[in-house]
HTML snippet that shows the backbone in 3Dmol.js (N, CA, C, O; Angstrom):
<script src="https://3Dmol.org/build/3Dmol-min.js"></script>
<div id="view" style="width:600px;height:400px;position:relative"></div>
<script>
const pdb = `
ATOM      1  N   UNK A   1      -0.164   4.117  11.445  1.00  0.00           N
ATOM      2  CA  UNK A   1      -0.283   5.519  11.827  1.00  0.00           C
ATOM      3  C   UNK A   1       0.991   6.294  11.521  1.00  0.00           C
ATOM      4  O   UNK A   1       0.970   7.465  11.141  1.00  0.00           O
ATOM      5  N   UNK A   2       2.091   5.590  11.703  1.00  0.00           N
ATOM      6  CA  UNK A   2       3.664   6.319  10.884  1.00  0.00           C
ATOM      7  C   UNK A   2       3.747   6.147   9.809  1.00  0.00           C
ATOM      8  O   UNK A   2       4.920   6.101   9.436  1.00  0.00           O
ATOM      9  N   UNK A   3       2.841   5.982   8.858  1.00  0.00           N
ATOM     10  CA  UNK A   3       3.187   5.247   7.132  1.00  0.00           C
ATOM     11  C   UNK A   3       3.434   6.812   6.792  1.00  0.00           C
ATOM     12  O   UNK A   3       2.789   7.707   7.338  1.00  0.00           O
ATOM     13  N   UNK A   4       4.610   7.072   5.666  1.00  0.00           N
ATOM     14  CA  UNK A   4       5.045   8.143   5.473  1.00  0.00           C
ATOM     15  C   UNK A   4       5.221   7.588   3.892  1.00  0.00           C
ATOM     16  O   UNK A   4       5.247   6.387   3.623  1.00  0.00           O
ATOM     17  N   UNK A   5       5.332   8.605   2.944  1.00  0.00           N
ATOM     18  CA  UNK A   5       5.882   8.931   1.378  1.00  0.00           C
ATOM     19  C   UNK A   5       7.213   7.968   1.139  1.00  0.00           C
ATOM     20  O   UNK A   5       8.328   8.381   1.459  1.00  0.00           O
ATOM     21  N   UNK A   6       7.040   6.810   0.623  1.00  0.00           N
ATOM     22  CA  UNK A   6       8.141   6.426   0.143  1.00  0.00           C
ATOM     23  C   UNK A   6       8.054   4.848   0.962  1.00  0.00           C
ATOM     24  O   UNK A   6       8.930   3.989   0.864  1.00  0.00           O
ATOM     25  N   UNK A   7       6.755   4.709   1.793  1.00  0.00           N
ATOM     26  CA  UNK A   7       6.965   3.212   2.050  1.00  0.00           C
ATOM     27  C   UNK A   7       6.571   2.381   1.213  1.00  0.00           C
ATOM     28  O   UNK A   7       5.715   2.670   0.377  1.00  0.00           O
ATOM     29  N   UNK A   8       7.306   0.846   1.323  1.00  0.00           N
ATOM     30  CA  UNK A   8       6.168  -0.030   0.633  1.00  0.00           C
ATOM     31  C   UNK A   8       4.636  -0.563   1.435  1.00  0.00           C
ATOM     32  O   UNK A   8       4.567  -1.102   2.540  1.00  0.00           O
ATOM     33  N   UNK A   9       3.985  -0.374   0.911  1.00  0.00           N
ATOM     34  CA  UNK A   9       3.173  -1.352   1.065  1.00  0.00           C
ATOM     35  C   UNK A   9       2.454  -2.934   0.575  1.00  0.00           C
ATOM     36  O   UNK A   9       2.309  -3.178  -0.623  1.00  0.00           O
ATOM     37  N   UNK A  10       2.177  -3.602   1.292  1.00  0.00           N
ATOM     38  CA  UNK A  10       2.034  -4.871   0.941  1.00  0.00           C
ATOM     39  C   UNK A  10       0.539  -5.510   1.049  1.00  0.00           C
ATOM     40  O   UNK A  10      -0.119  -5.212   2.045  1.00  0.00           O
ATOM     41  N   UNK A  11       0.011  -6.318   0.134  1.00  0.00           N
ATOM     42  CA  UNK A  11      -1.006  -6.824  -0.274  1.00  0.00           C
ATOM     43  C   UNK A  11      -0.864  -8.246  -0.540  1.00  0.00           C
ATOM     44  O   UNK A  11       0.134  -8.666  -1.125  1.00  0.00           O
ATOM     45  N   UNK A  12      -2.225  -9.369   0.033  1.00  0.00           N
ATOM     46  CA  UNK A  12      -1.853 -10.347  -0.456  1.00  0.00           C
ATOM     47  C   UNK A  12      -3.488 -10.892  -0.575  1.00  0.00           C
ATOM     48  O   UNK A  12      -4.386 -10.077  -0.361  1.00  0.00           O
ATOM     49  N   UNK A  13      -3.771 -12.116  -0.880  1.00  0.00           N
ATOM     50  CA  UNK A  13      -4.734 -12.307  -0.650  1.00  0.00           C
ATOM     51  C   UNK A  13      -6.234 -12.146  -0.140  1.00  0.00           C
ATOM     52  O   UNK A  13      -6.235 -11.982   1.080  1.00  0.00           O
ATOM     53  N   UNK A  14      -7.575 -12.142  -0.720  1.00  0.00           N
ATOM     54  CA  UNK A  14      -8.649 -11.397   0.215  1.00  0.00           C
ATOM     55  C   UNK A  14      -8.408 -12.274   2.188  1.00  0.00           C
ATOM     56  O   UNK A  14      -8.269 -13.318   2.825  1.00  0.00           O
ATOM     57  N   UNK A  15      -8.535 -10.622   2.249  1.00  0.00           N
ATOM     58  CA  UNK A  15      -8.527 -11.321   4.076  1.00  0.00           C
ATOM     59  C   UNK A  15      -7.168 -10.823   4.165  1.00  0.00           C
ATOM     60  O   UNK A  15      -6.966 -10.500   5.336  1.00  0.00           O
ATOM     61  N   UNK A  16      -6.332 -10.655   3.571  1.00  0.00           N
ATOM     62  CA  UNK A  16      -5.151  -9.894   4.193  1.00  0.00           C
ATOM     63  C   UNK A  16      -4.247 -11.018   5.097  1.00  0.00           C
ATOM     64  O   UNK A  16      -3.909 -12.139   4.717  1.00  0.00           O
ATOM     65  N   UNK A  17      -3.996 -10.461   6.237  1.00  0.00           N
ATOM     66  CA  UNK A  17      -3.132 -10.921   7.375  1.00  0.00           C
ATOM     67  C   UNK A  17      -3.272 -12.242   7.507  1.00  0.00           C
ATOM     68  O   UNK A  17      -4.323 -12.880   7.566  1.00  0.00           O
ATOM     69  N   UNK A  18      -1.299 -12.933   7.585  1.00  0.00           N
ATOM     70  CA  UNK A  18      -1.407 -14.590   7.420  1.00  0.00           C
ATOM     71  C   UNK A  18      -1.456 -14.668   6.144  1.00  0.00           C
ATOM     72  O   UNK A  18      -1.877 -15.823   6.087  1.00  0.00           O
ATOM     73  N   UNK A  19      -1.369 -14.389   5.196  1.00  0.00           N
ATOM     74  CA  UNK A  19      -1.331 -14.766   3.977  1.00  0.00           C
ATOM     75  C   UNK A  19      -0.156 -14.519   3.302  1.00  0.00           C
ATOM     76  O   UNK A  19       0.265 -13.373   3.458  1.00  0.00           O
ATOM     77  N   UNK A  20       0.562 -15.306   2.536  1.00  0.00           N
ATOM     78  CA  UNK A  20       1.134 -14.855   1.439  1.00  0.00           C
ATOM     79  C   UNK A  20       1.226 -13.391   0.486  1.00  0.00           C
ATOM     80  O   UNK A  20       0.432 -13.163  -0.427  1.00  0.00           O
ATOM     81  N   UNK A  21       2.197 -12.580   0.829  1.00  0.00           N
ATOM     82  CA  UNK A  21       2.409 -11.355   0.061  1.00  0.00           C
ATOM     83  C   UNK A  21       2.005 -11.693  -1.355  1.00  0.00           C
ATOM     84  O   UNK A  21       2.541 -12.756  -1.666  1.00  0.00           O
ATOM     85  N   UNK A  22       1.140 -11.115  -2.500  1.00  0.00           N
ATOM     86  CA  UNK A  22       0.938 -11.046  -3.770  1.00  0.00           C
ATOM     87  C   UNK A  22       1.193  -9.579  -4.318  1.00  0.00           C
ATOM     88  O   UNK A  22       1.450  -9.480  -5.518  1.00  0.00           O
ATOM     89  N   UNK A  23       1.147  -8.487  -3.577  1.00  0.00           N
ATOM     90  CA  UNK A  23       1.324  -7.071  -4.463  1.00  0.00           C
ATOM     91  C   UNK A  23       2.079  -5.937  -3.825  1.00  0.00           C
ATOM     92  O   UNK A  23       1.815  -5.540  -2.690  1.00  0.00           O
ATOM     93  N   UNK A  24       2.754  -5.571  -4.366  1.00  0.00           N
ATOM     94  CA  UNK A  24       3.650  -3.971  -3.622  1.00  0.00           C
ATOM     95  C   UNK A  24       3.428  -2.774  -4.471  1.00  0.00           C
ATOM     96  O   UNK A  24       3.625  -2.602  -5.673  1.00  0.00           O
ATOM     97  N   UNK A  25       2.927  -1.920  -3.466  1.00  0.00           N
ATOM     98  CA  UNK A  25       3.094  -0.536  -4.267  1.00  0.00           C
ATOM     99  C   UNK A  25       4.187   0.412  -2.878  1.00  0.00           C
ATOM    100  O   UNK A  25       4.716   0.209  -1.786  1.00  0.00           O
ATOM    101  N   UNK A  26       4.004   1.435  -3.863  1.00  0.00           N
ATOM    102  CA  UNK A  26       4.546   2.553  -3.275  1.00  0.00           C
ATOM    103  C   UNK A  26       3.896   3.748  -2.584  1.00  0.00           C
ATOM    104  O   UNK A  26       3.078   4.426  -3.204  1.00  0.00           O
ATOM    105  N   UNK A  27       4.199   4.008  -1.433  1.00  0.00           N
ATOM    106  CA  UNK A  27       3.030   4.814  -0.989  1.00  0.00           C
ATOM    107  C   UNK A  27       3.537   6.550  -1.277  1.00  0.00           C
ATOM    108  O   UNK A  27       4.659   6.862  -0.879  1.00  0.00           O
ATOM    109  N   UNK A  28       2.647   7.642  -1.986  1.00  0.00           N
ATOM    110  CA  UNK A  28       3.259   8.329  -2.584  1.00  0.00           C
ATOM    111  C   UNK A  28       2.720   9.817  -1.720  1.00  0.00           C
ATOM    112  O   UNK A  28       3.573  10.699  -1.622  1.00  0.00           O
ATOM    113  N   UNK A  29       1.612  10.031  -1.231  1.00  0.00           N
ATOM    114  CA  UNK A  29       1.041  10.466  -0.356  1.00  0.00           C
ATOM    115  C   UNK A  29       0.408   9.971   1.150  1.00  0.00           C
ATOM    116  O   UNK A  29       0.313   8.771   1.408  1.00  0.00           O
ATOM    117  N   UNK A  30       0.080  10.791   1.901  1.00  0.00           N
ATOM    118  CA  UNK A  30      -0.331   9.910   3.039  1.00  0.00           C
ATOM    119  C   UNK A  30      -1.486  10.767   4.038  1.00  0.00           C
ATOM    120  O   UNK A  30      -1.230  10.614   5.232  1.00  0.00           O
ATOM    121  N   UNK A  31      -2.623  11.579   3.782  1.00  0.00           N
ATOM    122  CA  UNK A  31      -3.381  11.746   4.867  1.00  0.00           C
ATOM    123  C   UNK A  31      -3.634  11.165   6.151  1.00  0.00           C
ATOM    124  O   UNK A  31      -4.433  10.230   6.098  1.00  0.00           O
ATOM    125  N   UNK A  32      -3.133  11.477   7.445  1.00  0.00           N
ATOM    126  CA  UNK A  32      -3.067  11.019   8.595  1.00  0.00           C
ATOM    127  C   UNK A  32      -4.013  11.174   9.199  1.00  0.00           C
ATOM    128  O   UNK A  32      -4.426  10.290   9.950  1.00  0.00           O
ATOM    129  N   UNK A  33      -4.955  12.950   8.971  1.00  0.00           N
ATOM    130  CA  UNK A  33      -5.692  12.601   9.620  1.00  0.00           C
ATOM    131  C   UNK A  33      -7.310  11.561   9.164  1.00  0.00           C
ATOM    132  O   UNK A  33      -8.063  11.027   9.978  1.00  0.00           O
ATOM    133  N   UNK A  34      -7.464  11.548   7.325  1.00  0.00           N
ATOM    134  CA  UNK A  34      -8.138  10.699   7.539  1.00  0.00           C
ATOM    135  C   UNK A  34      -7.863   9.270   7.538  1.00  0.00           C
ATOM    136  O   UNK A  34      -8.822   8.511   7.398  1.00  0.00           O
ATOM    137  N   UNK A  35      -6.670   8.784   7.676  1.00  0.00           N
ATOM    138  CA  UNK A  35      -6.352   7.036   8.014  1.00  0.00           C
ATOM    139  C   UNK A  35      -6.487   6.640   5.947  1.00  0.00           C
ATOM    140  O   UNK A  35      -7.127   5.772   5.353  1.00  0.00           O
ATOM    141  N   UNK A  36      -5.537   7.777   5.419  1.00  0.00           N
ATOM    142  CA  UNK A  36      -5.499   7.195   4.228  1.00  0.00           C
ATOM    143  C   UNK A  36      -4.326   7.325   3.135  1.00  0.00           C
ATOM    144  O   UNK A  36      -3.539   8.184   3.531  1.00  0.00           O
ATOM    145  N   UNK A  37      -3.952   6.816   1.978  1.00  0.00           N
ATOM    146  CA  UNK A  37      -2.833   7.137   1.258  1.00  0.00           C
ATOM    147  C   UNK A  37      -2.698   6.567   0.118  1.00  0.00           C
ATOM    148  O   UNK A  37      -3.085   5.409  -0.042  1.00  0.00           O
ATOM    149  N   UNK A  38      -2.124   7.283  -0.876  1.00  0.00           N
ATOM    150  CA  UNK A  38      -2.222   6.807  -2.093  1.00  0.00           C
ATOM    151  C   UNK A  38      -0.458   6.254  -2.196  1.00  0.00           C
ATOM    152  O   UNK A  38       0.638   6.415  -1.661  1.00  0.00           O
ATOM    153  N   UNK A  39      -1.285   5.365  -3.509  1.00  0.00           N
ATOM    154  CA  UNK A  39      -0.271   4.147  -3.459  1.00  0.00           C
ATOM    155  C   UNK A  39       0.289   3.909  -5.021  1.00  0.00           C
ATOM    156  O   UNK A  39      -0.602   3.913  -5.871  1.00  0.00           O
ATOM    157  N   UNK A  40       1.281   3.758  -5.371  1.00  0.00           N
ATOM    158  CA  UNK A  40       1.832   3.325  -6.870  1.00  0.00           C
ATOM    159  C   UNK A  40       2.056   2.147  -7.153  1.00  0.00           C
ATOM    160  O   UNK A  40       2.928   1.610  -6.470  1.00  0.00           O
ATOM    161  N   UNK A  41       1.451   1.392  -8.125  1.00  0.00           N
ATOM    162  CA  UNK A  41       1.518  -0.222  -8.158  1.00  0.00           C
ATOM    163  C   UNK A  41       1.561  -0.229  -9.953  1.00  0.00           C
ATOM    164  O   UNK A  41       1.229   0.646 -10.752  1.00  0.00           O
ATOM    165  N   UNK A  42       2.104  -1.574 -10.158  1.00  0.00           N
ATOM    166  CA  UNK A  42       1.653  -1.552 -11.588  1.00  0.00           C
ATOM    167  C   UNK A  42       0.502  -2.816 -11.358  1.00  0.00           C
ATOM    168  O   UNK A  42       0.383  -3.513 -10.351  1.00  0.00           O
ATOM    169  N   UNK A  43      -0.286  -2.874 -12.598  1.00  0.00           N
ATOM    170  CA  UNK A  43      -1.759  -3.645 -13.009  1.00  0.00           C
ATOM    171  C   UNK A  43      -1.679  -3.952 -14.016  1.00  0.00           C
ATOM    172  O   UNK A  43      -0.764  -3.739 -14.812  1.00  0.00           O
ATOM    173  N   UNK A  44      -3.037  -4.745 -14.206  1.00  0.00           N
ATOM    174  CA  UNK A  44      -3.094  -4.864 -15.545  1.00  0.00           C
ATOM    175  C   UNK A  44      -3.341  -3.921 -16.938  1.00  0.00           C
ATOM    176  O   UNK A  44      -3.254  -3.976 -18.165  1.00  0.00           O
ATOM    177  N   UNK A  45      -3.667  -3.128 -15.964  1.00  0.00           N
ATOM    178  CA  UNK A  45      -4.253  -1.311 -16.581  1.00  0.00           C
ATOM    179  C   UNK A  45      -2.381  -0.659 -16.932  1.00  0.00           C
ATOM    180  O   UNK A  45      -2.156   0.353 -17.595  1.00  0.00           O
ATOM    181  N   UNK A  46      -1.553  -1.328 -16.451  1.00  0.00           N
ATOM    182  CA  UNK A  46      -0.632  -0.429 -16.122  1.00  0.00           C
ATOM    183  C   UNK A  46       0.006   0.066 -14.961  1.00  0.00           C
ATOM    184  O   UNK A  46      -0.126  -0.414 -13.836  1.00  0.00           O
ATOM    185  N   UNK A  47       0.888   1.301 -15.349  1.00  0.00           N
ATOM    186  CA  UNK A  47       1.591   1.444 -14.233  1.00  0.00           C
ATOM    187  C   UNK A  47       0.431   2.606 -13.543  1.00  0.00           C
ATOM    188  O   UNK A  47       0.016   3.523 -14.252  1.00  0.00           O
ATOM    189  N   UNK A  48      -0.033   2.450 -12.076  1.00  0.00           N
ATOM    190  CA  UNK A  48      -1.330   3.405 -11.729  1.00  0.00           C
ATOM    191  C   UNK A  48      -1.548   4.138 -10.442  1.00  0.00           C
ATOM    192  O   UNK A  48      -0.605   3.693  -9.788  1.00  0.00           O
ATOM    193  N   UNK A  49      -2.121   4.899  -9.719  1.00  0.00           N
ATOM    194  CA  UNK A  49      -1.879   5.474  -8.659  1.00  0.00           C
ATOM    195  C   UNK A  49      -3.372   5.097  -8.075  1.00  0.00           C
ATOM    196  O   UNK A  49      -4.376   5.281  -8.763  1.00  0.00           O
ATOM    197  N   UNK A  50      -3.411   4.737  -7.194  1.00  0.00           N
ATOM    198  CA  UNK A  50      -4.624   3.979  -6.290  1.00  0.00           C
ATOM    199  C   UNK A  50      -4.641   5.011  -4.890  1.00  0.00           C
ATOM    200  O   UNK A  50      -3.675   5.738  -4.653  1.00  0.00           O
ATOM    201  N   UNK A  51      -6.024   4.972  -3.882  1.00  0.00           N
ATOM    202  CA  UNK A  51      -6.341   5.493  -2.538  1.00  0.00           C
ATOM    203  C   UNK A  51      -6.574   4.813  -1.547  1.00  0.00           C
ATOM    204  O   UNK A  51      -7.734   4.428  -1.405  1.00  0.00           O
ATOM    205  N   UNK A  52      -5.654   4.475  -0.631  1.00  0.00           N
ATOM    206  CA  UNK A  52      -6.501   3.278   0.305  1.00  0.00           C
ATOM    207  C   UNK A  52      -6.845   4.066   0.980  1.00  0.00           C
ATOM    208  O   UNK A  52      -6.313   5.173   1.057  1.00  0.00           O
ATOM    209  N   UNK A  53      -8.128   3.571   1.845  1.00  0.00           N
ATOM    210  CA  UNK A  53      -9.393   2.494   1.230  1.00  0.00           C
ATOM    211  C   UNK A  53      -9.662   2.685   0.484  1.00  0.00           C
ATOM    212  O   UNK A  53     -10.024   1.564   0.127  1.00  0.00           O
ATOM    213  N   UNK A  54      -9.944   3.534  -0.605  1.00  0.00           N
ATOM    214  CA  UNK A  54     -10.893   3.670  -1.242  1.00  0.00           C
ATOM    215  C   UNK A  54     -10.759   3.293  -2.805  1.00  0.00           C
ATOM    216  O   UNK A  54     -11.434   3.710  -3.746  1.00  0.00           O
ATOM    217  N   UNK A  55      -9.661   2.359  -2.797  1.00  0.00           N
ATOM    218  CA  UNK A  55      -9.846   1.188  -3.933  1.00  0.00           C
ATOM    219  C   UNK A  55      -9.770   0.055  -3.187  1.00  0.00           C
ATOM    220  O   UNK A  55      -8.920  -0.691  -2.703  1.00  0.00           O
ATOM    221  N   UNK A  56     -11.335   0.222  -3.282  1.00  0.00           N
ATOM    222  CA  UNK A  56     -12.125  -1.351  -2.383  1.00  0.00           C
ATOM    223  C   UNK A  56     -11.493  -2.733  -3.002  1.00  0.00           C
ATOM    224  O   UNK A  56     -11.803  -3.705  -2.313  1.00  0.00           O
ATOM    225  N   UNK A  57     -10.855  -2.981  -3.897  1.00  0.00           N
ATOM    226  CA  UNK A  57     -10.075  -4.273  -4.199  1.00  0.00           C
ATOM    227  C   UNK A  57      -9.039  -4.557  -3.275  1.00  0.00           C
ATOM    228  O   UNK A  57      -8.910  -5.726  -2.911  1.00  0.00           O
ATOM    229  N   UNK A  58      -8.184  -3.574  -2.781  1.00  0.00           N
ATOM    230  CA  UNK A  58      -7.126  -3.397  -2.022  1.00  0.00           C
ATOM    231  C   UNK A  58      -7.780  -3.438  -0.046  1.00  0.00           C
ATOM    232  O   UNK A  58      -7.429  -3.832   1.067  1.00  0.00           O
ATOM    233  N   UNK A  59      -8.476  -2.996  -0.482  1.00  0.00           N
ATOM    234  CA  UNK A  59      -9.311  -2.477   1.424  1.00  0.00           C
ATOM    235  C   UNK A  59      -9.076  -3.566   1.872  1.00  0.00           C
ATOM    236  O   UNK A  59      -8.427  -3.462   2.912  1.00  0.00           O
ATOM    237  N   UNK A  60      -9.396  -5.101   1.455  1.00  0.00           N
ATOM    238  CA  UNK A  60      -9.646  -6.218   2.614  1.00  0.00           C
ATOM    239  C   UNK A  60      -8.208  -7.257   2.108  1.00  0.00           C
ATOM    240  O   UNK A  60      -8.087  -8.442   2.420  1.00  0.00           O
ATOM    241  N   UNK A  61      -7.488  -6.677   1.500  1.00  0.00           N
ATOM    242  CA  UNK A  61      -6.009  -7.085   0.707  1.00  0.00           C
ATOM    243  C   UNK A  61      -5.021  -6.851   1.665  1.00  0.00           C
ATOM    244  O   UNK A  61      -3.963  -7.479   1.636  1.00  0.00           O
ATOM    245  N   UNK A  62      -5.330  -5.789   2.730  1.00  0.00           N
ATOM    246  CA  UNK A  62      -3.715  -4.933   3.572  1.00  0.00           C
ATOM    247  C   UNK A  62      -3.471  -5.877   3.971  1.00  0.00           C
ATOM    248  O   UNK A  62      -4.232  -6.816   4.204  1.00  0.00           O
ATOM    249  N   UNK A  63      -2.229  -5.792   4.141  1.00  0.00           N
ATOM    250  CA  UNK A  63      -1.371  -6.240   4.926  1.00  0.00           C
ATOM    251  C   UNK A  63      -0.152  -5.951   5.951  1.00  0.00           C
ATOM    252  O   UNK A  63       0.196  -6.586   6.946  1.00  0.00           O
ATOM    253  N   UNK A  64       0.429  -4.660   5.310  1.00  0.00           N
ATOM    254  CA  UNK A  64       1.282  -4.245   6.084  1.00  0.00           C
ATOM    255  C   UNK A  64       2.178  -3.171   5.254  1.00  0.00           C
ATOM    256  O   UNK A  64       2.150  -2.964   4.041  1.00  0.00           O
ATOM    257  N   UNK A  65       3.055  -2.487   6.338  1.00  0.00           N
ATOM    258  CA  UNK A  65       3.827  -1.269   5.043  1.00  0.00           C
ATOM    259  C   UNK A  65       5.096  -1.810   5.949  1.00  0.00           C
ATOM    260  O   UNK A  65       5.340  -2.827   6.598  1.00  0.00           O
ATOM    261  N   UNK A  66       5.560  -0.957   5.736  1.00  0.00           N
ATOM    262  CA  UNK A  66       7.404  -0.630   6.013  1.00  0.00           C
ATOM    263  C   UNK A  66       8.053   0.704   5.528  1.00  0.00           C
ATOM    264  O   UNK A  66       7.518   1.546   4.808  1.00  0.00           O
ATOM    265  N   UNK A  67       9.316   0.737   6.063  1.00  0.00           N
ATOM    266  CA  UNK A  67      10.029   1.814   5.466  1.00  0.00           C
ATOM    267  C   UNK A  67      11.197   0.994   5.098  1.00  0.00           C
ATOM    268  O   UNK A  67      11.529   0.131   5.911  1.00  0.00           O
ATOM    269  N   UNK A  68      12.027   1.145   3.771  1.00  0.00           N
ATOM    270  CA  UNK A  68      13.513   0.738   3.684  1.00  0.00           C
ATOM    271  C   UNK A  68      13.959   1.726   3.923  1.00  0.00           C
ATOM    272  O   UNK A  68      13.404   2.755   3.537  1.00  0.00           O
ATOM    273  N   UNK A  69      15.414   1.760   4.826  1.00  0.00           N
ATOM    274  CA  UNK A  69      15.982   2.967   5.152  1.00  0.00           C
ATOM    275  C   UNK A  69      17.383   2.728   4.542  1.00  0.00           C
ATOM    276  O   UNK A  69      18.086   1.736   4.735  1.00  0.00           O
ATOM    277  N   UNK A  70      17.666   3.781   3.789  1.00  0.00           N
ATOM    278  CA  UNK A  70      19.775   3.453   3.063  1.00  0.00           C
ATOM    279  C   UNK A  70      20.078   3.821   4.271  1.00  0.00           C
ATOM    280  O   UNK A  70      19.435   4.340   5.183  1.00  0.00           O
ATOM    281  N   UNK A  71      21.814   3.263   4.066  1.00  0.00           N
ATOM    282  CA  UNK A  71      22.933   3.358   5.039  1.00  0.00           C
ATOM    283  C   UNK A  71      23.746   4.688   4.564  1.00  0.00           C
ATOM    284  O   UNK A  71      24.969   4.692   4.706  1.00  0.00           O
ATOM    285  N   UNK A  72      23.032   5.903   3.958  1.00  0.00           N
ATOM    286  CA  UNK A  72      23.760   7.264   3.591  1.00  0.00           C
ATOM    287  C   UNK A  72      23.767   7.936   5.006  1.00  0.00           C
ATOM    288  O   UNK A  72      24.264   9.052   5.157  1.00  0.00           O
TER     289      UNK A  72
END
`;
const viewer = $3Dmol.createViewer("view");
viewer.addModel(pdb, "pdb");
viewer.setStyle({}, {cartoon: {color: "spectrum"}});
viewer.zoomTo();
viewer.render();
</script>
């Protein structure tokens, strides 16, 4: 519900949680109120901009975000 512009997010395996991390993007937007946000990853397509949920490959993949914060 705090995921903001500039976190990572993390992906791993179907089923998500407990698993081994496999993918990071960048989260580049973030609609709060509908529980959604687009994400920057590279693929096999390339470097690409994705919507969670609504790139159903990723939907049952979450795992978790974060923020890195510098020491400026």
């Amino acid at each position: 519900k705090d995921l903001q512009k500039g976190a990572l997010v993390f992906f791993g395996p179907r089923g998500g949680r407990g698993k081994p991390i496999s993918h990071v993007g960048i989260v580049t937007d973030v609609d709060a109120e509908k529980g959604s946000f687009n994400f920057i990853h590279a693929s096999r397509r390339g470097v690409i901009v994705d919507k969670y949920p609504d790139a159903s490959y990723y939907l049952k993949r979450y795992v978790s975000a974060c923020r890195i914060l510098g020491t400026e």
